[in-house]
N, C-alpha and C positions, 0 to 999 in steps of 0.2 A: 266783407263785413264780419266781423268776428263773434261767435254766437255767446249767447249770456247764459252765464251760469249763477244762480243763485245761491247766497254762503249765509247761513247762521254760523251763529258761533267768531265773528270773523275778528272779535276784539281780545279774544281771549289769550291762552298759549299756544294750544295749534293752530286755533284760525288764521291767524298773519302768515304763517307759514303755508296755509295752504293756498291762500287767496294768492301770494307770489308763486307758488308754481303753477298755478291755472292761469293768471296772467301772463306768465312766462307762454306755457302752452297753447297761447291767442285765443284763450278766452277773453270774452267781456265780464269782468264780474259787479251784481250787483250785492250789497250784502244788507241785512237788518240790525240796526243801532239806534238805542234809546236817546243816544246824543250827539254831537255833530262829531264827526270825526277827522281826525287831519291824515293825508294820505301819508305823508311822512311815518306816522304811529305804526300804520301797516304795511310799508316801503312798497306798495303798486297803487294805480289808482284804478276807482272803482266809485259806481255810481249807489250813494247810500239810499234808504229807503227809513224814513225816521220810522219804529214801532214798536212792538214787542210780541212773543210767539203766543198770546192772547188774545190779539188782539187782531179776527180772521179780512179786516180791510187792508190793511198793512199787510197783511201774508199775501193778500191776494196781488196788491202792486208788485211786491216782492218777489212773485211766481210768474206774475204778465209778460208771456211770450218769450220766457225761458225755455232752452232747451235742457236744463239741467240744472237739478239740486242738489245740495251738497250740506245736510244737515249736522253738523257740530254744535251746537248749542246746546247746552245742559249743564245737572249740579253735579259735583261730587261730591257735595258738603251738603246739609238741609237738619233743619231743627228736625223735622218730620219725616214720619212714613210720604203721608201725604203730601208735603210739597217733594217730594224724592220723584215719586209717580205725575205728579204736575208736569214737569218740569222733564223728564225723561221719558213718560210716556205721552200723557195726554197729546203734546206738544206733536210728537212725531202722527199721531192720528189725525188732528187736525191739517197737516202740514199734506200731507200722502192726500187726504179727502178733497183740498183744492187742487193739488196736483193733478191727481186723478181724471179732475173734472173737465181739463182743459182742453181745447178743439185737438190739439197734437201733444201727450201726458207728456213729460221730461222725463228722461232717467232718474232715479234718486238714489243716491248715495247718504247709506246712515253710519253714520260713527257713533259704534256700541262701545262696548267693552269687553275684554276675554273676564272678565267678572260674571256676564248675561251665561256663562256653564254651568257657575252655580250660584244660584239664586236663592238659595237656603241659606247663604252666606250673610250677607245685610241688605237693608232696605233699599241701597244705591245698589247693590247686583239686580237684585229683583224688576227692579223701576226701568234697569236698562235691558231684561229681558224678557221686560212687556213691550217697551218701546220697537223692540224687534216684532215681536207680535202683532204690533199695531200696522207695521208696516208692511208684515207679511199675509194679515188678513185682508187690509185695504188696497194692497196693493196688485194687484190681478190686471189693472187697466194699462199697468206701466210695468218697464226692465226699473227692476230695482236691484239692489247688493247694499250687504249691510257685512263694513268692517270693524273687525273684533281684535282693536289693539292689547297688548299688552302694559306692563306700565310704561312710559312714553319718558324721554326726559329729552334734556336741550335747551338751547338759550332759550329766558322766558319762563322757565317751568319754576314754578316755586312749590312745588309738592315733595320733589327730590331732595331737594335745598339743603333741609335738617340733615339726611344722610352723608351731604359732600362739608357740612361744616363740621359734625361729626369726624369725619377724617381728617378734617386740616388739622384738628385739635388733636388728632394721636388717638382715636377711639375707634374702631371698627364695628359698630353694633350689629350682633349678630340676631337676627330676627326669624322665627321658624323652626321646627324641628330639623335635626341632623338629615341631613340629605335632601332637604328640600333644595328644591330649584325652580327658577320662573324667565322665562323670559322676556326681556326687554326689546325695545324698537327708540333709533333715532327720531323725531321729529320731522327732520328733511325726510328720512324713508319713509315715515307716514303718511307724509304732503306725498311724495312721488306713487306710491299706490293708490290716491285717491286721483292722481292724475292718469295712473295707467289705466282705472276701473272704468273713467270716463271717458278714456283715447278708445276702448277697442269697441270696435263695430261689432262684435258679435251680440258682447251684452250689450248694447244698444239698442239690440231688437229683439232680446231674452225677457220678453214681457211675460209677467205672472208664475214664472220658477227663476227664482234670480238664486245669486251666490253670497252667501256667507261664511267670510274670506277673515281669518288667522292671519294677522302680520308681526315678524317680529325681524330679527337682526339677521337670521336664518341659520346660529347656532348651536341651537340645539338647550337652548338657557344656559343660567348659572347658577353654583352655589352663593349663598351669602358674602362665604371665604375668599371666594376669585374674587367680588364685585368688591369688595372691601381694600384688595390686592391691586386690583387695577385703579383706585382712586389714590390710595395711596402712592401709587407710583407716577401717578400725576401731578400730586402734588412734591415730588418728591423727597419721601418720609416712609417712615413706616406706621404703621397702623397698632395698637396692642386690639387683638381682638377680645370682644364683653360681652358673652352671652345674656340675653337677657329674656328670662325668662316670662311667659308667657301672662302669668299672673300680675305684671307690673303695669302693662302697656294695659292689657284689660283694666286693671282699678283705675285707672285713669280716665281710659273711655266710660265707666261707668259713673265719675265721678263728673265730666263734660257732658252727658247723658242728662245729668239733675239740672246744670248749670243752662242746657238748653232750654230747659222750660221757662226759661228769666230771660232770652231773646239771646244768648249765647250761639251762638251757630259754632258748634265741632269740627273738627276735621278726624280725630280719633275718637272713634265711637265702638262701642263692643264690636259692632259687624265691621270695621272696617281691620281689627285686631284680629277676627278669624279671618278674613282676607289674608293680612300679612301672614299670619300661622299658617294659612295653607299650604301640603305639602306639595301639588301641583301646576304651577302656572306657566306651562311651556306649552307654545303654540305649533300647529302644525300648517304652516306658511305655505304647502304642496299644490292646494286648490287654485289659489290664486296665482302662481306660480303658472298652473299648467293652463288658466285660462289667460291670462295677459303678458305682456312684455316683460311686467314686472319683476325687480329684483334688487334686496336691500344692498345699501351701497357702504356703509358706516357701520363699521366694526367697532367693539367696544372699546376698546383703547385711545383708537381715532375721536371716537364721541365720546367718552368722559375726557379727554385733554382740551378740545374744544367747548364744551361747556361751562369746566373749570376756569379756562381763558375767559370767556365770557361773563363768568360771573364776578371776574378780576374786576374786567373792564369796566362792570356796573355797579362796583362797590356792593356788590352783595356780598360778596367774601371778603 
């Protein structure tokens, strides 16, 4: 009998992905959905649970006699502070406190952000690194690990979106001060680290000092310049590269900022502009490396050509 794993998040961009490689890996997965789902949407099947992550009867069907959670569900966008912290933190406390509670805990698996570094940055870094918090004070009763992607892209993802339509069109937008670098992580590799966090029996039984685990492509980041270079070369074209200054992308988040308080929901927000501006975002993928099997599989060329494909195929581009 194949044991159950519990998935929030499992309608979103990562979710479908992860929920196929736990199923892959003979899991049972059960997941949380406010509406009925068709297995097709999420290409594995898996037993839904109608609710929402407020709602602690639904959480608790949700978690009955699981052996493992696997929390992705959350904002990246939010009119508010507070629904930021709803939604990224509360969510993950409530979730840890019925885990917690159960005759045999589950391992849990949190999907943060490499944003939870620095939380001075915006409302959505912060929110996701109380959510770590929440899980690392509650969590003492259970083997917990909380993974700290970088930005993420791959079929599905419409975050990246604006940057590969940007290139088809002949525009390179150069985002950050000179020398900045960040690193990126394929989708599939994200899915397959949350699958190897859950395969190894050590942390399985690393209850109450778990790992908090850096994933990315494991090269060391990019500059803007490469990342703009290898899109272009996908699509085959070139790029003119457009530095654009820091000032521009801020007046806007601050002008989506005013437009919030009229029920506007942002995706560029001043803190999400000192995000991009940051000179820092390269991860160090070593820990989890030396604790698990794990090891990214999708190099950058290989996954921006396949994405591009993908986005042919769905008429996004």
């Amino acid at each position: 009998m194949r044991p159950t794993v519990a998935v929030t998040g499992a309608t979103g961009f990562i979710g479908p992905h992860i929920v196929r490689r736990l199923h892959a890996d003979g899991w049972q997965v059960r997941i949380l959905t406010r509406r009925a789902v068709d297995p097709a949407q999420i290409g594995a099947q898996v037993e839904a649970v109608r609710g929402d992550l407020d709602d602690r009867d639904s959480l608790q069907r949700l978690l009955a006699g699981a052996q493992a959670v696997v929390h992705v569900a959350g904002l990246i966008k939010a009119r508010t502070r507070k629904k930021f912290f709803r939604a990224n933190a509360e969510s993950v406390g409530r979730l840890v406190e019925i885990a917690a509670a159960a005759p045999d805990p589950p391992r849990f698996v949190l999907m943060s952000s490499l944003a939870a570094r620095a939380p001075d940055l915006s409302d959505y870094a912060a929110s996701k690194l109380a959510g770590e918090r929440a899980l690392i004070a509650a969590g003492g009763a259970l083997p917990w690990s909380i993974l700290r992607p970088p930005a993420v892209y791959g079929p599905g993802d419409r975050v990246t979106l604006p940057f590969f339509r940007c290139v088809r069109h002949g525009i390179g937008p150069l985002l950050g001060a000179e020398g900045a670098r960040l690193s990126l992580i394929h989708v599939e590799d994200l899915a397959s680290a949350v699958g190897a966090l859950l395969a190894d029996a050590k942390l399985a039984d690393h209850r109450g000092a778990g790992l908090i685990a850096e994933v990315d492509d494991g090269q060391g980041g990019y500059g803007w310049r490469e990342m703009i270079e290898v899109a272009a070369a996908a699509f085959g074209r070139r790029a003119r590269i457009v530095r654009v200054p820091m000032a521009i992308p801020y007046g806007l988040g601050m002008l989506n900022q005013a437009l919030a308080r009229i029920g506007y929901t942002p995706m560029l927000t001043p803190g999400k502009v000192r995000e991009l501006y940051h000179s820092d975002w390269v991860c160090d993928p070593g820990p989890i490396m030396a604790r698990t099997a794990w090891r990214p599989a999708v190099r950058l060329r290989q996954g921006f050509a396949a994405t591009i494909s993908w986005y042919r195929q769905e008429g996004w581009l």
